[in-house]
N, CA, C and O atoms as a GROMACS GRO file, in nm:
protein
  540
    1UNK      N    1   0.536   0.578  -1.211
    1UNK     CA    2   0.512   0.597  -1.069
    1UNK      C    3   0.422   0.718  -1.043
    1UNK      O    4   0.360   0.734  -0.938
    2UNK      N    5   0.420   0.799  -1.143
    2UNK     CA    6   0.348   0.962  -1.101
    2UNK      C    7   0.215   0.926  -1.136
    2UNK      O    8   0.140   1.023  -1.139
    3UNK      N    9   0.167   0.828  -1.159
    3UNK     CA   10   0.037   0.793  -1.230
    3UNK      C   11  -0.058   0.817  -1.084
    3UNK      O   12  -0.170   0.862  -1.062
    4UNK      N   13   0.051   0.761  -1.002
    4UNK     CA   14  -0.077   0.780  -0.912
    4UNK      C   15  -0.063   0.873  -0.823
    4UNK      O   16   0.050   0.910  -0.795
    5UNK      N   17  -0.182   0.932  -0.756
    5UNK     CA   18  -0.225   1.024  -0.723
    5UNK      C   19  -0.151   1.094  -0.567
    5UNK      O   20  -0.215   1.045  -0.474
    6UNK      N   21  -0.076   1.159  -0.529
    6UNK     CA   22   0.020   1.161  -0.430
    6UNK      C   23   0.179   1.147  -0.476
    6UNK      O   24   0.270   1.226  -0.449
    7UNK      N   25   0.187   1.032  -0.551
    7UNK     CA   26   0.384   1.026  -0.576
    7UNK      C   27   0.414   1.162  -0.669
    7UNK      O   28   0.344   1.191  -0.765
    8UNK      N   29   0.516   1.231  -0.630
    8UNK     CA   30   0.604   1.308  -0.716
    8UNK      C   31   0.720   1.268  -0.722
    8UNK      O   32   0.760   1.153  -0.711
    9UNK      N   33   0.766   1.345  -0.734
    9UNK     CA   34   0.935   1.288  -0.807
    9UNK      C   35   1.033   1.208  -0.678
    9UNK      O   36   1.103   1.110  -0.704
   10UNK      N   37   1.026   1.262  -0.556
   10UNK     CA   38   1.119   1.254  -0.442
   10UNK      C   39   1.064   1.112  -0.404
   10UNK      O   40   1.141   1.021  -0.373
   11UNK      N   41   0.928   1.097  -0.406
   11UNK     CA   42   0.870   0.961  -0.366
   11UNK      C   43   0.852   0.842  -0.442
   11UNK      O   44   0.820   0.729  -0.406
   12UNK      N   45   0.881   0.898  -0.573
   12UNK     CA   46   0.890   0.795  -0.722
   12UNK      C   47   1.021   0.775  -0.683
   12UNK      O   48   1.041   0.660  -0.645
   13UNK      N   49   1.126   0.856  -0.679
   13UNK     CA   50   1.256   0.812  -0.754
   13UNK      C   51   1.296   0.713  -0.625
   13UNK      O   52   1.379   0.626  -0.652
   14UNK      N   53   1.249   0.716  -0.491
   14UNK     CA   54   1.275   0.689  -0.317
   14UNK      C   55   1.184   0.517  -0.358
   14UNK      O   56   1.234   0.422  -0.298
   15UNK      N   57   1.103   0.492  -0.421
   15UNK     CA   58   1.033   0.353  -0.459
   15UNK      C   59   1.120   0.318  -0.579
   15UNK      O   60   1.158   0.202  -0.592
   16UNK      N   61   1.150   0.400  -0.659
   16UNK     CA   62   1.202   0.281  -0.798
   16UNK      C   63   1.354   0.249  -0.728
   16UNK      O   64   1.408   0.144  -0.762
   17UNK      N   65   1.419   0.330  -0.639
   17UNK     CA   66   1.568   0.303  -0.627
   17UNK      C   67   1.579   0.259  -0.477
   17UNK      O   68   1.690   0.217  -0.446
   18UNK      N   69   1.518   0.260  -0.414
   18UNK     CA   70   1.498   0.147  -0.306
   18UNK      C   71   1.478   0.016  -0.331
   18UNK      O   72   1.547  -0.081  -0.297
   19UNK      N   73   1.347   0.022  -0.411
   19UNK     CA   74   1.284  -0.125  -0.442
   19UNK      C   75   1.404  -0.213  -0.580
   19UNK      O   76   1.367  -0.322  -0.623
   20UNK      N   77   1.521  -0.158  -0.628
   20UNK     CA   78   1.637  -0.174  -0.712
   20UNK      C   79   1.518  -0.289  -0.780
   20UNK      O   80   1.412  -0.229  -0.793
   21UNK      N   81   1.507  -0.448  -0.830
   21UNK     CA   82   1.464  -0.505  -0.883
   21UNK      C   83   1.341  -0.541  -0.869
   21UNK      O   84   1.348  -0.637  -0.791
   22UNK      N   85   1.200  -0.520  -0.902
   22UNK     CA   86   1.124  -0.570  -0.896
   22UNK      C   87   1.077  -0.703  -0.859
   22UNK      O   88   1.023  -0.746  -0.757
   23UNK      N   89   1.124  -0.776  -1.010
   23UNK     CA   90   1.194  -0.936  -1.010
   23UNK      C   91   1.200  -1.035  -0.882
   23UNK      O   92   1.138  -1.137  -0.852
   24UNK      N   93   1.283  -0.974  -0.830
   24UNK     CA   94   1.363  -1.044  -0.672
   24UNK      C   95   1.199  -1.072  -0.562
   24UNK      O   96   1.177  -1.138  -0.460
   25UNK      N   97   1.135  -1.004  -0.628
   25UNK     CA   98   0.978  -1.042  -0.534
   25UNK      C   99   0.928  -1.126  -0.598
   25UNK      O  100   0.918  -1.108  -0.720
   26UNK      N  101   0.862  -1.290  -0.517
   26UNK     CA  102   0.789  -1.321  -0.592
   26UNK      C  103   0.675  -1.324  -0.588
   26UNK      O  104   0.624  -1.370  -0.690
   27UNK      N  105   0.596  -1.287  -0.494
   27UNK     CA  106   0.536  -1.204  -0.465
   27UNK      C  107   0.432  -1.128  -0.394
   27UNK      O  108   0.448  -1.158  -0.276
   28UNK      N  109   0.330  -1.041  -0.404
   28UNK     CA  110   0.321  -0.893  -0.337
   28UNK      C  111   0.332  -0.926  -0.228
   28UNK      O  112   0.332  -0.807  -0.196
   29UNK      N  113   0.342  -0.978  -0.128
   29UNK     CA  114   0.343  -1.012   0.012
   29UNK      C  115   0.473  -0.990   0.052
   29UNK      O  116   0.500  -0.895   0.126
   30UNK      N  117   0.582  -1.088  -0.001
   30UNK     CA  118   0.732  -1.040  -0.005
   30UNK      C  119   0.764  -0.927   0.033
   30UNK      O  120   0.826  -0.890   0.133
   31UNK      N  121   0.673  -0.816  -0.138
   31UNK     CA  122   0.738  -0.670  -0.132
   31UNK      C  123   0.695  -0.629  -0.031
   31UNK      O  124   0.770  -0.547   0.021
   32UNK      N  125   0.569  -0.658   0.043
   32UNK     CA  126   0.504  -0.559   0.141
   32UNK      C  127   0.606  -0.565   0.243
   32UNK      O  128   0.662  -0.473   0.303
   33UNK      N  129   0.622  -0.725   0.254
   33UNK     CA  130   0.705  -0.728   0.411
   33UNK      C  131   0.839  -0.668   0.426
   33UNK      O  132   0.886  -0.643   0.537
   34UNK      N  133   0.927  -0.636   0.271
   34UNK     CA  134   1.012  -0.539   0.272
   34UNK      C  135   1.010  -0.502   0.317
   34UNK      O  136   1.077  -0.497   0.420
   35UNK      N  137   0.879  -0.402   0.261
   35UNK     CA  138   0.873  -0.267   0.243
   35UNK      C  139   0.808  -0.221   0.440
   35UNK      O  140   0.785  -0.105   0.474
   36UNK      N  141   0.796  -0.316   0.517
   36UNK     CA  142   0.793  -0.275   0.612
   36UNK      C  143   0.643  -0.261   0.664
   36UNK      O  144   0.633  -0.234   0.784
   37UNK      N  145   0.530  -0.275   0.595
   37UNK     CA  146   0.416  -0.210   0.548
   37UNK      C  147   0.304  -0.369   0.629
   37UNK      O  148   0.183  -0.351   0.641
   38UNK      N  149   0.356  -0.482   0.666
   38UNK     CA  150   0.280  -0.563   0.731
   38UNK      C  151   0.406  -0.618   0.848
   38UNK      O  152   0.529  -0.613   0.839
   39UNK      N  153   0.302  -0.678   0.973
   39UNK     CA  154   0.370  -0.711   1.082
   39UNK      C  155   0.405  -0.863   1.054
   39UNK      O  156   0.346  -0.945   0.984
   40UNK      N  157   0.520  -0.874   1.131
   40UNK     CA  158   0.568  -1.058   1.164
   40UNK      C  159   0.528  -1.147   1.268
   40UNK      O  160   0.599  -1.166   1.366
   41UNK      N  161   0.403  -1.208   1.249
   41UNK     CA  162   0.351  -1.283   1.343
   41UNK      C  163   0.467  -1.408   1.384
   41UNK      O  164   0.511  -1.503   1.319
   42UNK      N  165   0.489  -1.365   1.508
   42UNK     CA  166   0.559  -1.507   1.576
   42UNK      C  167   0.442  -1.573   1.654
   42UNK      O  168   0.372  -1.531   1.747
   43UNK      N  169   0.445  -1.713   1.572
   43UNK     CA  170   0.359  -1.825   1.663
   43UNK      C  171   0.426  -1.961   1.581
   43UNK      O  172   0.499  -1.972   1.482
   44UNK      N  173   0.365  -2.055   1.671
   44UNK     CA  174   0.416  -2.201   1.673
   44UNK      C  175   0.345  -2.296   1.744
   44UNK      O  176   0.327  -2.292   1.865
   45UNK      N  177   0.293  -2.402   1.652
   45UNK     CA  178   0.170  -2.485   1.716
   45UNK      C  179   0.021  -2.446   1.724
   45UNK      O  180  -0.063  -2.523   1.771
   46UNK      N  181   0.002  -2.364   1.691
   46UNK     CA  182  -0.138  -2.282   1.683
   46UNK      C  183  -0.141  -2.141   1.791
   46UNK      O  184  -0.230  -2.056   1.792
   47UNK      N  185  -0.018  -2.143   1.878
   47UNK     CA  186  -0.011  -2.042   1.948
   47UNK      C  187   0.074  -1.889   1.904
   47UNK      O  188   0.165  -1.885   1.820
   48UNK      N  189   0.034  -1.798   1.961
   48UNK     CA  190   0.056  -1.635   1.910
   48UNK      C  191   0.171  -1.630   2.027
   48UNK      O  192   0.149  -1.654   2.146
   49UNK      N  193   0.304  -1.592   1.970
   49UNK     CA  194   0.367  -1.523   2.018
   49UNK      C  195   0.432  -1.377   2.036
   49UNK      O  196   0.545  -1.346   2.073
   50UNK      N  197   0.346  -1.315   2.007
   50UNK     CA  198   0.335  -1.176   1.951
   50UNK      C  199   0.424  -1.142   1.818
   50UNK      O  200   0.455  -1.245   1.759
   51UNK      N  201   0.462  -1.051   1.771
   51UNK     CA  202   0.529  -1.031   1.678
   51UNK      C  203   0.705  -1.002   1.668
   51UNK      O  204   0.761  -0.988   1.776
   52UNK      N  205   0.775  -0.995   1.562
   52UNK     CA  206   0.864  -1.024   1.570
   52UNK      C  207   0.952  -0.953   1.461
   52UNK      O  208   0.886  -0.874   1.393
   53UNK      N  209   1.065  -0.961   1.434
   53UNK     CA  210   1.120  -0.896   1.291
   53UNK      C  211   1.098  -0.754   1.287
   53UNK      O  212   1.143  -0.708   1.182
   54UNK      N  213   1.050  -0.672   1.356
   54UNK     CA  214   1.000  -0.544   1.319
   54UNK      C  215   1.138  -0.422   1.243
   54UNK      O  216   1.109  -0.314   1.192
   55UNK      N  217   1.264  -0.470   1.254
   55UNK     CA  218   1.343  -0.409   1.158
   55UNK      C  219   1.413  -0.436   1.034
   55UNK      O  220   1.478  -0.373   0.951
   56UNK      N  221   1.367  -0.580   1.061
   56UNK     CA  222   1.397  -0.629   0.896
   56UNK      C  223   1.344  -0.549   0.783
   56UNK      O  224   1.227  -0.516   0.802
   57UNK      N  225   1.389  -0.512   0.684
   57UNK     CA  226   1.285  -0.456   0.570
   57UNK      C  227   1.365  -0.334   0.560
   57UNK      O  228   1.454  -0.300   0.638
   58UNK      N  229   1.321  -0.264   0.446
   58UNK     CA  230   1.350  -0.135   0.414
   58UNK      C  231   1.313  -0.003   0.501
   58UNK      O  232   1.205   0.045   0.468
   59UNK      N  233   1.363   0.048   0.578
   59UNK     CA  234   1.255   0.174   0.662
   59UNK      C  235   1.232   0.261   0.592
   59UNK      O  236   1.135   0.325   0.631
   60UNK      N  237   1.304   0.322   0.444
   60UNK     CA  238   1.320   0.419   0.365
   60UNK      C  239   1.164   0.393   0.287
   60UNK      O  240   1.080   0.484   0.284
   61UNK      N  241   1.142   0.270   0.231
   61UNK     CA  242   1.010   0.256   0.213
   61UNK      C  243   0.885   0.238   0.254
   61UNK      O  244   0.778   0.238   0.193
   62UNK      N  245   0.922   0.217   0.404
   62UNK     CA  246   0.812   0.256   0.488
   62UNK      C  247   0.758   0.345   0.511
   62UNK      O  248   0.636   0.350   0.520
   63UNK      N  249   0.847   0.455   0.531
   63UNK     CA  250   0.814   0.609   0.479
   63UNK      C  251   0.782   0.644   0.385
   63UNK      O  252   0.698   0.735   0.390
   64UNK      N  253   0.827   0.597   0.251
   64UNK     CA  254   0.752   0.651   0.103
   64UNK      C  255   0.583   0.594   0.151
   64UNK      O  256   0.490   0.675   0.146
   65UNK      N  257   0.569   0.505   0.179
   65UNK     CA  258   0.474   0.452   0.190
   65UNK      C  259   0.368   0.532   0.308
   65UNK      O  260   0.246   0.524   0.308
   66UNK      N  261   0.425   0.585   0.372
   66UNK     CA  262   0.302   0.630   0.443
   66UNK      C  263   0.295   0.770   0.400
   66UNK      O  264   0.177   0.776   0.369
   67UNK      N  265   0.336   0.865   0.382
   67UNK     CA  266   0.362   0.982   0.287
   67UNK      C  267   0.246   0.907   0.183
   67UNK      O  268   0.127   0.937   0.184
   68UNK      N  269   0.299   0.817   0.104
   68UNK     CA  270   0.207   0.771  -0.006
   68UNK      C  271   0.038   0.817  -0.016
   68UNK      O  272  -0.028   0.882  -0.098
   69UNK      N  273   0.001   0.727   0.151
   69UNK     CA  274  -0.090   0.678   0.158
   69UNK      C  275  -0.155   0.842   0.235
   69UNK      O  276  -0.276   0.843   0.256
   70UNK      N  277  -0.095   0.940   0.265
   70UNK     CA  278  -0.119   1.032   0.350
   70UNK      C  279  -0.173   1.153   0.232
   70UNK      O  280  -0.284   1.207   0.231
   71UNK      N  281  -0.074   1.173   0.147
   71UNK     CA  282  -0.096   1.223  -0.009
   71UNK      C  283  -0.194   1.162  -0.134
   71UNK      O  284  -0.227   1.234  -0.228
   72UNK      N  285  -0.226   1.051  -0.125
   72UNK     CA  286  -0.322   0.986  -0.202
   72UNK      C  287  -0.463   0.992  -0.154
   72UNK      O  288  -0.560   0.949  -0.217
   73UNK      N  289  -0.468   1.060  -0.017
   73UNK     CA  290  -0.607   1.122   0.000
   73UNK      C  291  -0.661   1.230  -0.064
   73UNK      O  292  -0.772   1.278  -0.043
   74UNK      N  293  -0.567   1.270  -0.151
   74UNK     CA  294  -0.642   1.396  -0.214
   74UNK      C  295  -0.742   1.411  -0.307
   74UNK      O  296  -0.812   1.503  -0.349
   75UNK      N  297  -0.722   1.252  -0.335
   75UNK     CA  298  -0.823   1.247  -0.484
   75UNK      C  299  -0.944   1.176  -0.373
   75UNK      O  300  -0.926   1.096  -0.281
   76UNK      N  301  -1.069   1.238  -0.419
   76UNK     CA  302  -1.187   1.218  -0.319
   76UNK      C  303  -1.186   1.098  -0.331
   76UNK      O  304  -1.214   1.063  -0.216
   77UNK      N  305  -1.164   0.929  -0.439
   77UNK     CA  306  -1.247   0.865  -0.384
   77UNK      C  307  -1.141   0.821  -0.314
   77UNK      O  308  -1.156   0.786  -0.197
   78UNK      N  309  -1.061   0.819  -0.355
   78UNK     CA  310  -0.931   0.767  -0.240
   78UNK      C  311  -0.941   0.763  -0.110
   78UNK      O  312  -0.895   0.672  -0.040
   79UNK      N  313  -1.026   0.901  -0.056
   79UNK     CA  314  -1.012   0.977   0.061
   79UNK      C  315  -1.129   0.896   0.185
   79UNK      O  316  -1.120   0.873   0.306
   80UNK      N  317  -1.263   0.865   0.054
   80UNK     CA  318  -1.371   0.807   0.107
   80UNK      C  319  -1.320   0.693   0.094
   80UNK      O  320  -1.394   0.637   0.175
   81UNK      N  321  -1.247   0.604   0.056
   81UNK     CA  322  -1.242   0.462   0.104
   81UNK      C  323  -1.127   0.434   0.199
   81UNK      O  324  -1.136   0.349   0.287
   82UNK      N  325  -1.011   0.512   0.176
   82UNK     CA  326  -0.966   0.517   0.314
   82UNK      C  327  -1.035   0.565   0.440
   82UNK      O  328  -0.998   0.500   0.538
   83UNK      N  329  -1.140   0.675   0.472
   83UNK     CA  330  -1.251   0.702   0.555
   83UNK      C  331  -1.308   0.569   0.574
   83UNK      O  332  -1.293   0.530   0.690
   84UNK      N  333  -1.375   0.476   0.490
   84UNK     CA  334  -1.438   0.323   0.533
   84UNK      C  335  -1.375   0.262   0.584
   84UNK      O  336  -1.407   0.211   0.692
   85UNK      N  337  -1.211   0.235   0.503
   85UNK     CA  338  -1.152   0.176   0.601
   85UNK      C  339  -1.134   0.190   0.784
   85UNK      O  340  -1.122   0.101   0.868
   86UNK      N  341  -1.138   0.308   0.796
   86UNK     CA  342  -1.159   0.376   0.933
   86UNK      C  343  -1.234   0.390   1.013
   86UNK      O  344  -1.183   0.385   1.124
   87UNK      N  345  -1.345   0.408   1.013
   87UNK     CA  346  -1.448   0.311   1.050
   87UNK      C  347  -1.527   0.211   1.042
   87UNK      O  348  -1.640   0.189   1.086
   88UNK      N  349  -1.448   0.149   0.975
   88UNK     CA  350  -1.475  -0.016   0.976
   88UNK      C  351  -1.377  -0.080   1.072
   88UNK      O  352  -1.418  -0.157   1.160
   89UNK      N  353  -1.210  -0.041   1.053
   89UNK     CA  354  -1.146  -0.127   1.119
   89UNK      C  355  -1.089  -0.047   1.273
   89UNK      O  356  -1.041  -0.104   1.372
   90UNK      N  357  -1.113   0.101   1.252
   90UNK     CA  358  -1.017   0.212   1.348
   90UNK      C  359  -0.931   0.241   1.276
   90UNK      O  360  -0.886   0.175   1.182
   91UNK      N  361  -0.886   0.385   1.328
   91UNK     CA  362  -0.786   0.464   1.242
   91UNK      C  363  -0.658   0.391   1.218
   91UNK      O  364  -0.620   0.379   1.101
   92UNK      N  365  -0.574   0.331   1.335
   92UNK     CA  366  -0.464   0.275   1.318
   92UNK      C  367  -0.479   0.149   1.219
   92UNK      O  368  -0.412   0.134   1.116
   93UNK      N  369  -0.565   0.071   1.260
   93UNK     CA  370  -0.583  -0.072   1.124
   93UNK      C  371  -0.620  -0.050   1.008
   93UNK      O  372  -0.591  -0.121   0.912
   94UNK      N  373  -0.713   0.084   1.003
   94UNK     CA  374  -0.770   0.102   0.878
   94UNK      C  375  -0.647   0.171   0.784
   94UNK      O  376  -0.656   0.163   0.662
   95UNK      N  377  -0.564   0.219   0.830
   95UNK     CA  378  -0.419   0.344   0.784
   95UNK      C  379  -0.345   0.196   0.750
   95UNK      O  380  -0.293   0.185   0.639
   96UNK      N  381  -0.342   0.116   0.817
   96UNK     CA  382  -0.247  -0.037   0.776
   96UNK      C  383  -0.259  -0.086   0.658
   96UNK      O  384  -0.174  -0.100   0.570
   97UNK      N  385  -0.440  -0.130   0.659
   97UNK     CA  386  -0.475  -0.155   0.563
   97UNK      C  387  -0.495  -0.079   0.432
   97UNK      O  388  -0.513  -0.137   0.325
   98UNK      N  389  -0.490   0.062   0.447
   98UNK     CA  390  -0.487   0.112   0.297
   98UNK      C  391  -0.316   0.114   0.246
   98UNK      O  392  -0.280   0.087   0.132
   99UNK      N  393  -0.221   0.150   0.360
   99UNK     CA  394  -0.085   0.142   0.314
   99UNK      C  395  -0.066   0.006   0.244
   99UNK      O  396   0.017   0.005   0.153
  100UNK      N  397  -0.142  -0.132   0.278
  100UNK     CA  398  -0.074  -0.246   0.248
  100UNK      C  399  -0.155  -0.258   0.115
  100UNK      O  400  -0.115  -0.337   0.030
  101UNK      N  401  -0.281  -0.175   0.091
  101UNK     CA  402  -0.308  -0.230  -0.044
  101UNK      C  403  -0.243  -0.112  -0.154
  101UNK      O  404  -0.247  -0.140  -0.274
  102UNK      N  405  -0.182   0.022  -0.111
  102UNK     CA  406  -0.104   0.090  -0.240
  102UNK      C  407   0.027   0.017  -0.276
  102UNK      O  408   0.088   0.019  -0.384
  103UNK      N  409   0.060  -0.060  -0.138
  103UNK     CA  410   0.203  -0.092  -0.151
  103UNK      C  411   0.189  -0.201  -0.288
  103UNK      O  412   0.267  -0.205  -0.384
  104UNK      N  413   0.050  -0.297  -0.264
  104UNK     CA  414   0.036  -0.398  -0.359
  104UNK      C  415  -0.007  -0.332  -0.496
  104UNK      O  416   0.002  -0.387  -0.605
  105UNK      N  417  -0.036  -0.258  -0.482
  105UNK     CA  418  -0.081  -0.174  -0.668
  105UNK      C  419   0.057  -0.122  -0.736
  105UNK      O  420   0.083  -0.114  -0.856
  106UNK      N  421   0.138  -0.089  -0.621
  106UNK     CA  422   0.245  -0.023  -0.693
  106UNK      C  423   0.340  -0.112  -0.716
  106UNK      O  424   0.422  -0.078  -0.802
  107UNK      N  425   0.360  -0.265  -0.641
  107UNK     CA  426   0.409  -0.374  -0.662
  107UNK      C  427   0.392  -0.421  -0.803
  107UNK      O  428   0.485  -0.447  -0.880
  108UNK      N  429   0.245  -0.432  -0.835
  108UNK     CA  430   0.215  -0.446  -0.988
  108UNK      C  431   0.266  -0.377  -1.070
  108UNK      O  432   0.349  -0.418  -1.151
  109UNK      N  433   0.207  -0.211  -1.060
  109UNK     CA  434   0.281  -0.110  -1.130
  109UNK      C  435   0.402  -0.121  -1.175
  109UNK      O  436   0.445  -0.078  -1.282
  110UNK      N  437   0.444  -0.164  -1.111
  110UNK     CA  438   0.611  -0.166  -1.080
  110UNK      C  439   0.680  -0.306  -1.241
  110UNK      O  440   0.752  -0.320  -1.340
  111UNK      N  441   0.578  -0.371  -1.144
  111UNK     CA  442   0.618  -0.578  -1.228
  111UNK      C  443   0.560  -0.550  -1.392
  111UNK      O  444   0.612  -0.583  -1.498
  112UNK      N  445   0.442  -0.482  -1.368
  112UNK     CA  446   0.380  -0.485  -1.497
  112UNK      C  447   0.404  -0.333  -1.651
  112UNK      O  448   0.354  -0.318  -1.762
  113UNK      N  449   0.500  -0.259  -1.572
  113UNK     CA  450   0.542  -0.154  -1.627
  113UNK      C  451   0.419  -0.068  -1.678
  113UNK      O  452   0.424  -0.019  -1.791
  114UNK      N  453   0.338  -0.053  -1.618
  114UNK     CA  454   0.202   0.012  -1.652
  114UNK      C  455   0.139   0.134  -1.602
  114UNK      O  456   0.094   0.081  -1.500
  115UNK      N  457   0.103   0.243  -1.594
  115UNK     CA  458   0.068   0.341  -1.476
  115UNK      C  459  -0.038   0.256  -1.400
  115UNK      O  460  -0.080   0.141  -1.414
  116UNK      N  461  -0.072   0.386  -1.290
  116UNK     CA  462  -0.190   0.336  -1.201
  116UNK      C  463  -0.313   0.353  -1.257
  116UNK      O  464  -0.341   0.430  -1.350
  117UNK      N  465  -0.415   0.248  -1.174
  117UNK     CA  466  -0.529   0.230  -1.254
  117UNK      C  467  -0.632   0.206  -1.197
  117UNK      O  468  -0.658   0.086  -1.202
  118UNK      N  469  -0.738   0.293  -1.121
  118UNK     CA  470  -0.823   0.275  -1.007
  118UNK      C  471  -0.951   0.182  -0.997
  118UNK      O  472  -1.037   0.175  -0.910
  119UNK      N  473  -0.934   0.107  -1.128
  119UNK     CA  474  -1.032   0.017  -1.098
  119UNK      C  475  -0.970  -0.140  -1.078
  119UNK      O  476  -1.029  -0.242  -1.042
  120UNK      N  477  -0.819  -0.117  -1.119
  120UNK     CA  478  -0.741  -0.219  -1.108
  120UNK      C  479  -0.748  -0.249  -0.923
  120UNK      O  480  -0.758  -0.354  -0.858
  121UNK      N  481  -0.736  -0.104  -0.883
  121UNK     CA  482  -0.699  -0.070  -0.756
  121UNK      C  483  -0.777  -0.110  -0.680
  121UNK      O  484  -0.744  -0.155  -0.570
  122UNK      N  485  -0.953  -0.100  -0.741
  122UNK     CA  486  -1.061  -0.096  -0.637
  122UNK      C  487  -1.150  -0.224  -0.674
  122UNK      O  488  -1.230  -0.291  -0.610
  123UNK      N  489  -1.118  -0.228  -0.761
  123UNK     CA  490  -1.214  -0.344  -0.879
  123UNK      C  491  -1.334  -0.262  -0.940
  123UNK      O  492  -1.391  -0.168  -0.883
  124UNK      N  493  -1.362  -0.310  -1.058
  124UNK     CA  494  -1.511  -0.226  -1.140
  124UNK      C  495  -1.615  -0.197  -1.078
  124UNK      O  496  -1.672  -0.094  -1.111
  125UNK      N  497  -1.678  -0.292  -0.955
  125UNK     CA  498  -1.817  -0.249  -0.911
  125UNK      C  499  -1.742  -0.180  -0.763
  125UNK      O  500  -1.832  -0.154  -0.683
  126UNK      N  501  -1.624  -0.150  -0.716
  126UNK     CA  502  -1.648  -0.085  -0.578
  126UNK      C  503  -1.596   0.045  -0.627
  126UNK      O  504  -1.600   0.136  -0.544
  127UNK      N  505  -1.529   0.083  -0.796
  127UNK     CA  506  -1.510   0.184  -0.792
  127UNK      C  507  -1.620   0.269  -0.814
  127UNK      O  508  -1.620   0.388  -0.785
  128UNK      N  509  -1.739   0.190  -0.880
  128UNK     CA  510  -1.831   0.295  -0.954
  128UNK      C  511  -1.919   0.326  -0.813
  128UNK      O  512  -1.963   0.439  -0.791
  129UNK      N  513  -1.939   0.206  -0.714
  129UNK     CA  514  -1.977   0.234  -0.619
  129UNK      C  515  -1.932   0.338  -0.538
  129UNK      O  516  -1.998   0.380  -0.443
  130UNK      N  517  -1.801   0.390  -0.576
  130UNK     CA  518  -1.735   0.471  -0.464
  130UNK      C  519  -1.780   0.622  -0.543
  130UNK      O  520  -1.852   0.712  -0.501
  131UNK      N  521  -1.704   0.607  -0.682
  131UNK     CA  522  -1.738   0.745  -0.733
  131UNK      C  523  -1.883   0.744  -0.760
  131UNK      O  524  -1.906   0.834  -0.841
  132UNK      N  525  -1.985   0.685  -0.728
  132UNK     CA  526  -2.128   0.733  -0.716
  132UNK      C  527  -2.130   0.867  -0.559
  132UNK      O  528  -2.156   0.987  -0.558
  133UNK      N  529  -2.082   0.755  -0.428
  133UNK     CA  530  -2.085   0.844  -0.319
  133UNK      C  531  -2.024   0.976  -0.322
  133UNK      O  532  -2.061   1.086  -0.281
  134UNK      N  533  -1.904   0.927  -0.390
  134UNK     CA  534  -1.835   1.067  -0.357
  134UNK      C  535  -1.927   1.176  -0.481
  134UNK      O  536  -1.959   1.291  -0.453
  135UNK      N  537  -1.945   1.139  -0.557
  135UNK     CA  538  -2.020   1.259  -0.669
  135UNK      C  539  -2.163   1.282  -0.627
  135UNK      O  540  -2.234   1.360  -0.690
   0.00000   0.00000   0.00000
C-alpha cells in the first residue's frame, strides 16, 4: 500500500482493514461503489431520476480516499494530471475523477498483491507524456 505516493501507515492499514477481502469484488466498479468514490444513478426507461444510495458503502473509505487523492499530489506528475483533470472537467468532477481512478489502481494493487506502478496507472505513452511536461 505505501508504494504509492501519499498512503502511510494510518491510510494503508484504514484500506487493507476496511476493504477486509479483496476477493468479494468482482469488479473495480463494485469496489469503487463501496468505497463511496462514484454516484448512484436512479433512472428507468431511458429517464434520469437523479441519484440515489448515497449512504450505502463504506464512509471510512471515502475518506482514505480523498486524503489519498489530496496527498498523492505531491509527486509532480500526479499533481499535473490531476491539474488536467481540472480544467478539463472543473474542480469538483475533475477531484471525482482522479479519486475514482486511485481507488481503481489500488483495487488492483490490492487483487494483484503488487506495489504501485505509474505507468500501470497512466499507461506508457501518457506517462512519458506527462513526465516530459512536468520535467
Amino acid at each position: 500500500m505505501k508504494s504509492m505516493k501519499g498512503i502511510g501507515d494510518i491510510l494503508g492499514m484504514t484500506l487493507v482493514y476496511e476493504t477486509h477481502d479483496i476477493q468479494r469484488f468482482k469488479t473495480p466498479g463494485d469496489y469503487a461503489s463501496y468505497c463511496r468514490v462514484v454516484k448512484c444513478k436512479k433512472e428507468s426507461a431511458g429517464k434520469s431520476y437523479g441519484y440515489s444510495g448515497t449512504k450505502m458503502g463504506n464512509p471510512n473509505l471515502k475518506w482514505a480516499f480523498g486524503e489519498i487523492a489530496m496527498l498523492a499530489k505531491s509527486d509532480p506528475v500526479m499533481k499535473f494530471f490531476a491539474d488536467e483533470l481540472d480544467q478539463r472537467h472543473g474542480k469538483r468532477k475533475g477531484r471525482s475523477i482522479f479519486i475514482h481512478k486511485i481507488c481503481r489502481a489500488i483495487y488492483f494493487m490490492l487483487l494483484r498483491k503488487k506495489p504501485f506502478d505509474p505507468i500501470d496507472f497512466f499507461g506508457r505513452e501518457k506517462y512519458e507524456r506527462l513526465t516530459k511536461k512536468v520535467h
